[in-house]
N, C-alpha and C positions, 0 to 999 in steps of 0.2 A: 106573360112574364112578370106584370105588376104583381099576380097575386100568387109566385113566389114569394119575391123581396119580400110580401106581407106576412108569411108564417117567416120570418126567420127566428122569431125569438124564441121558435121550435129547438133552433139548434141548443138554447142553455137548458130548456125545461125537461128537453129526456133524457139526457143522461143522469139528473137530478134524479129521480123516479126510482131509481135501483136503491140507492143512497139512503134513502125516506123508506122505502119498503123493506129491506135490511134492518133497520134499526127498528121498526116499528113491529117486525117480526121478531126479531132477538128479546123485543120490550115484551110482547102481551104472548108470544108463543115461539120461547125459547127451544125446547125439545124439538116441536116439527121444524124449527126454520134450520135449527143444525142438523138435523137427520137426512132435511131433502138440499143440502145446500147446494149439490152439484147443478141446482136449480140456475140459482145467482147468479153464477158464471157463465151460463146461456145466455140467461136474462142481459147482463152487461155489454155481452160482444153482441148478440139483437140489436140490442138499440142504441149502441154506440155506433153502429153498422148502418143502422137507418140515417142518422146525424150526419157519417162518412158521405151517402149516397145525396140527403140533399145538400151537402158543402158541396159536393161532386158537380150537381147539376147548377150550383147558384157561379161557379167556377166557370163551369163550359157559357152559361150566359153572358156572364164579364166578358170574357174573350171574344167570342161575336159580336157586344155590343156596345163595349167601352164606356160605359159609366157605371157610379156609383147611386146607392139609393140610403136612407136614412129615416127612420122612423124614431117619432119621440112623443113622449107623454107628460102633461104636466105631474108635478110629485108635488111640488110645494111653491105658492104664489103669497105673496104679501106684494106690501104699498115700494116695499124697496127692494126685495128681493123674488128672484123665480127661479127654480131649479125643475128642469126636465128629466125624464128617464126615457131610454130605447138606446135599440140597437142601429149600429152604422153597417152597413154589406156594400164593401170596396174592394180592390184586388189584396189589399195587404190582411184583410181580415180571412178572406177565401183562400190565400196562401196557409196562413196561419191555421185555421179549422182545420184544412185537409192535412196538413203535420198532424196534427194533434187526435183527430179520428184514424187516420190510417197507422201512425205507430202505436197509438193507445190501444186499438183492436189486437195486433197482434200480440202486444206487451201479454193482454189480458187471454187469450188463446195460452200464450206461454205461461202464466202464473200460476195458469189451472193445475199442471201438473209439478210445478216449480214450489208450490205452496201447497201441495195435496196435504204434505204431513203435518200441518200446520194446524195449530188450534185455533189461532189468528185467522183462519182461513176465511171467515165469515167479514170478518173485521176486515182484511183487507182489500177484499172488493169492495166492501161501502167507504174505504180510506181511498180507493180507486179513483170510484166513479165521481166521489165529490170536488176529488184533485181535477177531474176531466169536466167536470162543468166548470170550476173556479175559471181554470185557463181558458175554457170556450165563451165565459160571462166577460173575459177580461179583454181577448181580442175584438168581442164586439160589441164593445161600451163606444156609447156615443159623448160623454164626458168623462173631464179627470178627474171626479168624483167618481163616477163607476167606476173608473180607472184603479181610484184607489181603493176603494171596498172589495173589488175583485183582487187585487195585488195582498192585500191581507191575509184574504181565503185561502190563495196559493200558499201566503208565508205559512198559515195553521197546517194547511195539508201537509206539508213538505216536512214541516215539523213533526208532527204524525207518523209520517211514512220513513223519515230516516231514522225514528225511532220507534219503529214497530217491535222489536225486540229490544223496551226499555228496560228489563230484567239485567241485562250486561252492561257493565259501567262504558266501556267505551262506546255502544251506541247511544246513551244517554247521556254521554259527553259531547259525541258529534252532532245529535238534536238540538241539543244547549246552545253548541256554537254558530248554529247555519240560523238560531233565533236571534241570541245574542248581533250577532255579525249582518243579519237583514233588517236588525231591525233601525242598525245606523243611518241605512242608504231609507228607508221608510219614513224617517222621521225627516230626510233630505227633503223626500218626495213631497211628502205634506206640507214643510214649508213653501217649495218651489209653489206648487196649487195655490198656496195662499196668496204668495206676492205677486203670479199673474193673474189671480182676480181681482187683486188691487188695483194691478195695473191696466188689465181689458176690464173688470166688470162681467166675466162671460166665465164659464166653463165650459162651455161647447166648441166645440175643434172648430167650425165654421167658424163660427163666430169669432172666437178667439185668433184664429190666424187673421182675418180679416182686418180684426180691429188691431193688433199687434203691428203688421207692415204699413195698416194708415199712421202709427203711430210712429214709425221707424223715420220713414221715407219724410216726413213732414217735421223730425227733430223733434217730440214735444214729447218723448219717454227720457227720462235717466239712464243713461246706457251704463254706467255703473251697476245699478240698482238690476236694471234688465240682465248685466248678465252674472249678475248673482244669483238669480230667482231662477236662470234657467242652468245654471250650475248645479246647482239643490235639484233640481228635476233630475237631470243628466246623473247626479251621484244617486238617487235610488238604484238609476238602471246599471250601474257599475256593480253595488251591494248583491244584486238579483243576477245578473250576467255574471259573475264572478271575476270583476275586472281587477286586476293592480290598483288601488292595496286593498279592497275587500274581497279578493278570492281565497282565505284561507278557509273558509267553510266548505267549500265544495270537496277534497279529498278525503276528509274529514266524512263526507254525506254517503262515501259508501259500505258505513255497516249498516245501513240499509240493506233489505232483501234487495238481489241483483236486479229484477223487472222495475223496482222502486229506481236502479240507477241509469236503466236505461232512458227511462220516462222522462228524468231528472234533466237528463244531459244531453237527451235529444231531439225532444222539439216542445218542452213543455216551461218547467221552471227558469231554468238558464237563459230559453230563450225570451223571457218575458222582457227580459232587460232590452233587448234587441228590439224588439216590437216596439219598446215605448220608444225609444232614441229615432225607428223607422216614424211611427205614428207625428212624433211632434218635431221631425227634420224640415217642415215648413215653417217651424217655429226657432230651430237654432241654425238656419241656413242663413238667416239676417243678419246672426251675431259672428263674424271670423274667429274672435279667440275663442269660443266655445264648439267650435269646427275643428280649430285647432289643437282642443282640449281632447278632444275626442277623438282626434287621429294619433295622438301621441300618445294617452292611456291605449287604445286599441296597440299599435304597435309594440309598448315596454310587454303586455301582459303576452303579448305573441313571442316573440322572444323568451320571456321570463316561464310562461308556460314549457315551450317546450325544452330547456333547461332544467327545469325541475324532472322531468319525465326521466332524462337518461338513464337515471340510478335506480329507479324506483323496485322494487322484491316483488312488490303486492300487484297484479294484473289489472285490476281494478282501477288502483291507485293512478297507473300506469295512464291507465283510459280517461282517469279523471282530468290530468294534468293536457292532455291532448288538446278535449273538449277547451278546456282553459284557453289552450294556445288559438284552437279554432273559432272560437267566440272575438277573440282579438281580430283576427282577420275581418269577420265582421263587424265589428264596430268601426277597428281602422278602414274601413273600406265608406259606411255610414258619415265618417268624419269628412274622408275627403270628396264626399257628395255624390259616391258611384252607387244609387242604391239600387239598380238596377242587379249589380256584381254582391251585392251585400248580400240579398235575398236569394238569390241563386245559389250561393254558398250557403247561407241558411238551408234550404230544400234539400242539395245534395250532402252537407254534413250531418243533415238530420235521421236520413236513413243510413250513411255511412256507420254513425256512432252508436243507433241503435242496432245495428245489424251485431257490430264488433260486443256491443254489453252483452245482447243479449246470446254472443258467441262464447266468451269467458264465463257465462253463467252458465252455460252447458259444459264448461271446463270445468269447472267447480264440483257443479252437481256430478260429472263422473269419478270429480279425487274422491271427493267426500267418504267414498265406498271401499276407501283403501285401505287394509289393516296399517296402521302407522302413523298412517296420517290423520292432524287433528284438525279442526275448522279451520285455523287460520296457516297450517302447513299449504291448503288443501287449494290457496290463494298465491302462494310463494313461487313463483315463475325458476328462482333457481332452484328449486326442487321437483320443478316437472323435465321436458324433454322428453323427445321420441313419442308423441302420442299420436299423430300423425295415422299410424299401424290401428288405432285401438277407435279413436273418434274421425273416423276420414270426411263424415259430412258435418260434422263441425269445424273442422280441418279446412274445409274446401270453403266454407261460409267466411271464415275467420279471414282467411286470403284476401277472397274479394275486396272485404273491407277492409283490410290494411292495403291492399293496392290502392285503393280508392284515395284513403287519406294518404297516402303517401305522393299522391297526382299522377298516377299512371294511365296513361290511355289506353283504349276507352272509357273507363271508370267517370263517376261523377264526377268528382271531386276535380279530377284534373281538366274539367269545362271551367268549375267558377273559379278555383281554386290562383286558375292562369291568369282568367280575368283579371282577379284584383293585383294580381304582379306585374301584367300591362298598366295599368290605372296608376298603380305606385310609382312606377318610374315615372310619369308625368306630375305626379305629384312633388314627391322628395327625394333625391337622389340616396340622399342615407337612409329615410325609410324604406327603398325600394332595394339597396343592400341587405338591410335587416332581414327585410321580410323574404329574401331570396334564400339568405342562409338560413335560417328556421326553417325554408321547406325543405333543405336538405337534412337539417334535425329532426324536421317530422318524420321526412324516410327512416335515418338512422335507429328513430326509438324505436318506431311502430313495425320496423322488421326485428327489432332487436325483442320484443315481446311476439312477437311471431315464432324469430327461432328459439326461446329459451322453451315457450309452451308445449312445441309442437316438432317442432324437428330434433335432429340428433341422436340419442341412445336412451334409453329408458333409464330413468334415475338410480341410481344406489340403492335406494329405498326396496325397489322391484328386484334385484338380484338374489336376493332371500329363495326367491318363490320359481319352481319350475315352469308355472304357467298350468299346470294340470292340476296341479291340487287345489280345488276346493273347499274355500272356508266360507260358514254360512256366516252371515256378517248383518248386522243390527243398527240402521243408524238412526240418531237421537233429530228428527228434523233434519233442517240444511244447517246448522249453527251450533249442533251436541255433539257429546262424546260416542265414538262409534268405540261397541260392546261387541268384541268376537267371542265366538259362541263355539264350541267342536260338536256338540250334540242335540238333537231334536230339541226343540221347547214345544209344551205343548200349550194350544191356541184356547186361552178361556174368554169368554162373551163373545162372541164375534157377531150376534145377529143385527146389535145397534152402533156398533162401534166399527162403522165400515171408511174407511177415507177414500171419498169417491173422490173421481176426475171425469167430469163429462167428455174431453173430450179424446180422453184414452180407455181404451177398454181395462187398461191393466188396471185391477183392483185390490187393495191394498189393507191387509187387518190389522187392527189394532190389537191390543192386550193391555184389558185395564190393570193387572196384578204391577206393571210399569211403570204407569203414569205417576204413582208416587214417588217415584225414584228421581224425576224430573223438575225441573223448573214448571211452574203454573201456564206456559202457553205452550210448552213441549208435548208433544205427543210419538211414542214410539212405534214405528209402524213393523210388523211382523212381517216380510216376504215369506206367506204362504208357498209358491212355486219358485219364484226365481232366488237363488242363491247366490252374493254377487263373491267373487274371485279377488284375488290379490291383485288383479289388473283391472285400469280403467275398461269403460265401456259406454256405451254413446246411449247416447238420451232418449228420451222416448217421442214417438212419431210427433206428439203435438208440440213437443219444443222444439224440434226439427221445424214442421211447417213454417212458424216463422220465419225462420232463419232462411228457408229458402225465398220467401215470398221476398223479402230484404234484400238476397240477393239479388234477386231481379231488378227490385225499384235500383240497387245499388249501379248493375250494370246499364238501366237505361233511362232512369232520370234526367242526366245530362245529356238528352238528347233533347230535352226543353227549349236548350238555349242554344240550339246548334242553326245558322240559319239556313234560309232556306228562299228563293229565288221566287220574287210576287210581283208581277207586273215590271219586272225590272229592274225593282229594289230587295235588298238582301233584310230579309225581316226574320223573328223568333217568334214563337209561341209565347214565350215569357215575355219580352217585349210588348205583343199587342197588351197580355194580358196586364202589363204595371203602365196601361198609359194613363189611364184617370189621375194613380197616386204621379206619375213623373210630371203631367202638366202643373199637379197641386203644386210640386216644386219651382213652377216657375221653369222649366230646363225644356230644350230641345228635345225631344226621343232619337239620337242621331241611328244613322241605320247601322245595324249589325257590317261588319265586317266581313268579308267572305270566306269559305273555309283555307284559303292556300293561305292566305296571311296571320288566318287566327294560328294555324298550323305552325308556319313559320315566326311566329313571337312565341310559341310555345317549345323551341328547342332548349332553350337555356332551361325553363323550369324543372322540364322533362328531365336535362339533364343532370341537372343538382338532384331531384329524385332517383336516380339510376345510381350518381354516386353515394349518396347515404344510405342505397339497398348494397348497395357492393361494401362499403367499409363496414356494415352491420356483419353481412355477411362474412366477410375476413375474418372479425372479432371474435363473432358466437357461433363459427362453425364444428366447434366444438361443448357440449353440452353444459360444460363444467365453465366455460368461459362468462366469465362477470366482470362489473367493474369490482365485485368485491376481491377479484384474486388480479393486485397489481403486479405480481409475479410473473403469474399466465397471461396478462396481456402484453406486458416487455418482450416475452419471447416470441409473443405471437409476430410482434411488431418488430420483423427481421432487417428491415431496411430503414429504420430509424433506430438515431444511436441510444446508447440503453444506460442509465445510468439516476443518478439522486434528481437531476431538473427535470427527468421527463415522471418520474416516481410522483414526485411538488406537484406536476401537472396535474398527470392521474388523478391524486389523491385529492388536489386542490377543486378538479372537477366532479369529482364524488362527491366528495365532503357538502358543497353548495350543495349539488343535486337531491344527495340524499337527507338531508337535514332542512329542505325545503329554501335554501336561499335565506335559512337564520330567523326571515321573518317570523314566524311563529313565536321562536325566541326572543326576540326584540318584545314582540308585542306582551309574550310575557312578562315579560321585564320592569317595562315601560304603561303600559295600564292596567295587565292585570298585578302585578307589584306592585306601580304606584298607586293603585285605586285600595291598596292591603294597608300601605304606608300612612296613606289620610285617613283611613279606617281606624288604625291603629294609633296616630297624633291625635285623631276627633274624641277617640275613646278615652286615651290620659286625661286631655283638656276637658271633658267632661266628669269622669271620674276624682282628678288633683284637683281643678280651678273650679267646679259647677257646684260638684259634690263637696269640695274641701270649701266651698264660702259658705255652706250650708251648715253642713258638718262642726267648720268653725265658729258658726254665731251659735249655735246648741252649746256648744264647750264652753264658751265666754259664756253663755249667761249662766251653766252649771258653774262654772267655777267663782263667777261674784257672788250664785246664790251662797257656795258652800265659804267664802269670804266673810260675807253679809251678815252670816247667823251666827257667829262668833264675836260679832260687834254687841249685838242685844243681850245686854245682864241685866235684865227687868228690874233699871232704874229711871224713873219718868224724869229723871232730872238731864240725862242724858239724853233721853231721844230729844227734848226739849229745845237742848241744845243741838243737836244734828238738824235739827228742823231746822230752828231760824237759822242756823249757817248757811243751809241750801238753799231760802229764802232770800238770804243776803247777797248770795254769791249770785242767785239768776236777777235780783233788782239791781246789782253792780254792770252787767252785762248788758243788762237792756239801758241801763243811762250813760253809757261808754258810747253804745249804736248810737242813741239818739243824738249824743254829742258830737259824735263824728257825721250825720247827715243832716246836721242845723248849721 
């Protein structure tokens, strides 16, 4: 088993490999590396695949054998300084891997055909696979130096990948803001690092906790100071987690291609933030108000999150704000020291959320092909309905996952989900309100994007079309303008211009006479046989696969934490396997509770999720029902009175909803206006006061020279006399001084 632990640093250097061999292909032999690319995308899920199987097997040894292992190497040694490098392989790192390998494989199975049309398509695997080591270098850094070199590589990837299609001003806006906006919580971070190496001397997690609680426990640190430095840590992971108040980049992050959002939001970028908060909770478990800091950001952003969602048009959108509220959960959960329940929700939100992305990107990819609709209709949820009939296994994937986050039994979600609403009521009574009613919000939105997608009548849009006429239909990529055609085109170059998808047979031709017609990473792909219709249609086999694999882990993941009767004591799987990291804490590992009580604490949550599926359902069981028509929901609402205060409500609930809670606004206002303001004051004041003392000693001395020359009538008897005047007057001055300091 030793010489496991010893290849772990396997896990960072292969998925590298694709990364480096892409780019160095594109560099010295451009034509063949794009001709045979369907190569790549083997190449990626291969050996992301190998990575998957030994997190898999370094996982199953934790569990058997409850310790951690830690390998490091010196990097740099002086008279007063040493910094090491390696990797650490603990439960919380093997947690982490195996998120990161098992939705990263499918993601990339799915982009195969999600990005076939794509010219970028080359480009986005090596954007893939280098996002998928950053995150795998970052969960298994043995210091907060690697900590933070890895946490960079993420911010670059991500920056990357939300703007893979920088051509269009708003995903070149949202790249802008998820850099701008991480790079606050980044600059946090790096101070935090600084001030506890002030204060331990150490960068390494051992070491560091070690020296930190000798320092605590024996009064001889600055508790000020200490929990400053671990405030500045805690705000990176808020920046990168997308916590209250820097979550406004994250809904922002989905004009990113959809695979890019899944990755995003469900067990990579977002949760780095998580990881770090988990990783150094031996470190703010010392400090109470930074516990407490943490349970109450985690709470407002749960809340705040899913408030933002109600209103939301865009599907995506909708999904992003979710994520937002489910991250809170885990942090508030981190804060009040249950990270047993943190992590658990971790695991089960991770496949819940990628299942549902990468379900709404098979909802996409079917509008897309719709005469009428344009890329951004093709995302607008009150323009879909009834599709239920046209995508049933997208349909049936989509479910699972929204049952899941909304805490329905058996589903994941509703194992950890309960957990942390046990946990809160022993913590805060008003947090454990909060956090109750949010999950009856969570139901409410996430069936409310359920029924707007998928249930009801088929849109207005569709009533044009009998359903039998065939129109052969042209789309520009996943993000161009679709070009309906009535007649044959005929197919020129097709021998080098083929867009392959390894892992679908359906092959797909290009026509270069096109490509001019397009933006520079667009490519227009011809269906040679298939001809798509005025109605949706369901995705092709390899986007499919995921989705079902997803559902699976979706249905029985939480059965991790279910327990299970061992000599007498009720123990979990998840349990043995986080006993290393729970002792790190210093805590008990108390025993699992048995199923009739976990059962029995779980009726309330159950049931606030049953009510938010039932008043969604009331709402939007009609196709046409939004909160945009406060009309259609007054009447819907028959046993509540109807009138101007409940309209206020309505509207005043929208309005937050849908305008994000203002914040975006404010923050325009307020930095990016006022940073316009001193740009603009800096600019006068240099301009009037810098440039006019400048400007002004030029003109004074033009204007005495042009004085000056009017005085001289070239007579020596005058200047004679200007002289000794000037002579007189500085020898008056100087014996005035001297008489005054004798």
């Amino acid at each position: 088993m030793q010489q496991i632990y010893q290849y772990g640093w396997l896990i960072l250097f292969i998925p590298l490999s694709v990364a480096i061999l892409i780019g160095v292909g594109l560099l010295l032999f451009p034509t063949a590396t794009t001709k045979f690319r369907r190569i790549w995308s083997f190449h990626s899920v291969l050996l992301l695949s190998i990575v998957m199987i030994f997190s898999m097997n370094l996982s199953i040894q934790q569990i058997n054998n409850n310790y951690s292992n830690q390998y490091v190497w010196s990097w740099i040694i002086t008279n007063d300084f040493s910094l090491e490098f390696g990797y650490l392989i603990d439960p919380l790192t093997s947690i982490m891997s195996m998120l990161i390998t098992t939705v990263g494989i499918f993601v990339l199975i799915y982009s195969d055909n999600y990005m076939a049309h794509d010219q970028g398509y080359l480009r986005f695997f090596s954007y893939m696979s280098f996002f998928s080591t950053s995150m795998l270098g970052l969960v298994t850094s043995s210091n907060l130096i690697q900590i933070y070199i890895f946490w960079e590589l993420v911010g670059m990837c991500s920056y990357l990948l939300i703007g893979f299609w920088s051509t269009r001003p708003l995903a070149a806006n949202a790249c802008q803001n998820a850099f701008v906006t991480n790079r606050v919580g980044d600059f946090c971070l790096l101070l935090g690092i600084l001030g506890f190496y002030w204060i331990t001397g150490s960068f390494e997690f051992q070491d560091l906790f070690e020296i930190f609680n000798e320092l605590i426990s024996n009064n001889k640190a600055d508790l000020l100071f200490v929990t400053l430095c671990a405030g500045l840590l805690f705000g990176g992971a808020v920046a990168k987690s997308a916590q209250f108040p820097l979550h406004v980049w994250l809904p922002d992050a989905m004009e990113g291609p959809t695979p890019i959002s899944a990755l995003i939001h469900a067990a990579t970028m977002v949760a780095a933030g998580i990881f770090l908060v988990a990783r150094l909770l031996p470190l703010f478990i010392v400090i109470p108000s930074i516990m407490n800091l943490i349970s109450l950001i985690g709470i407002i952003t749960v809340l705040l999150g899913a408030t933002l969602a109600l209103a939301q048009k865009d599907i995506k959108r909708g999904l992003a704000y979710s994520t937002m509220s489910q991250l809170g959960y885990i942090m508030l959960a981190l804060g009040m020291g249950s990270y047993r329940s943190a992590l658990f929700h971790l695991i089960t939100h991770a496949y819940s959320k990628a299942l549902l992305f990468l379900g709404s990107g098979s909802v996409i990819h079917s509008m897309e092909g719709i005469v009428g609709y344009s890329p951004y209709k093709s995302q607008n949820m009150i323009l879909m309905g009834g599709l239920r009939k046209h995508v049933p296994i997208t349909k049936n994937a989509f479910l699972i996952g929204t049952l899941s986050l909304c805490g329905i039994p058996p589903l994941a979600c509703f194992w950890s989900k309960d957990e942390i609403l046990n946990d809160t009521w022993l913590y805060s009574t008003i947090f454990a309100i909060i956090a109750w009613v949010t999950a009856g919000l969570t139901a409410f939105y996430m069936f409310r994007i359920y029924l707007l997608t998928f249930e009801g009548h088929l849109n207005v849009y569709f009533k044009n079309y009998s359903g039998k006429q065939k129109i052969p239909f042209y789309s520009i990529s996943l993000w161009g303008r679709g070009v309906s055609k009535k007649k044959n085109v005929t197919l020129l170059g097709m021998t080098d211009n083929k867009s392959y998808s390894f892992f679908s047979k359906t092959t797909y031709r290009i026509d270069d006479s096109d490509r001019n017609l397009t933006r520079p990473f667009i490519t227009i792909p011809r269906f040679e046989k298939k001809k798509l219709d005025s109605y949706p249609y369901e995705s092709d086999n390899n986007m499919l696969l995921p989705l079902l694999v997803l559902g699976l882990f979706t249905l029985f993941v939480g059965f991790l934490g279910i327990p299970f009767n061992q000599e007498g004591v009720n123990v979990d799987i998840l349990s043995k396997w986080l006993t290393p990291s729970i002792n790190l804490l210093h805590k008990k590992l108390t025993n699992s509770p048995n199923s009739y009580e976990f059962l029995k604490d779980a009726i309330f949550s159950v049931s606030i999720g049953y009510l938010g599926i039932f008043i969604a359902s009331f709402l939007y069981k009609s196709p046409y029902s939004s909160f945009l028509n406060l009309d259609l929901i007054n009447s819907t609402l028959k046993g509540l009175p109807r009138g101007p205060l409940s309209e206020k409500i309505l509207n005043g609930i929208y309005c937050w909803s849908y305008n994000r809670a203002y914040i975006d606004y404010f923050y325009n206002r307020s930095l990016t206006g006022g940073t316009r303001a001193l740009a603009e004051l800096t600019h006068f004041f240099d301009r009037r006061v810098i440039d006019g003392i400048t400007n002004g000693v030029g003109f004074l001395s033009f204007f005495i020279g042009e004085v000056v020359k009017y005085v001289g009538g070239g007579r020596i008897s005058s200047y004679l006399f200007f002289y000794l005047s000037y002579v007189f007057f500085c020898f008056l001055i100087f014996f005035i001084t001297f008489l005054t300091y004798t």
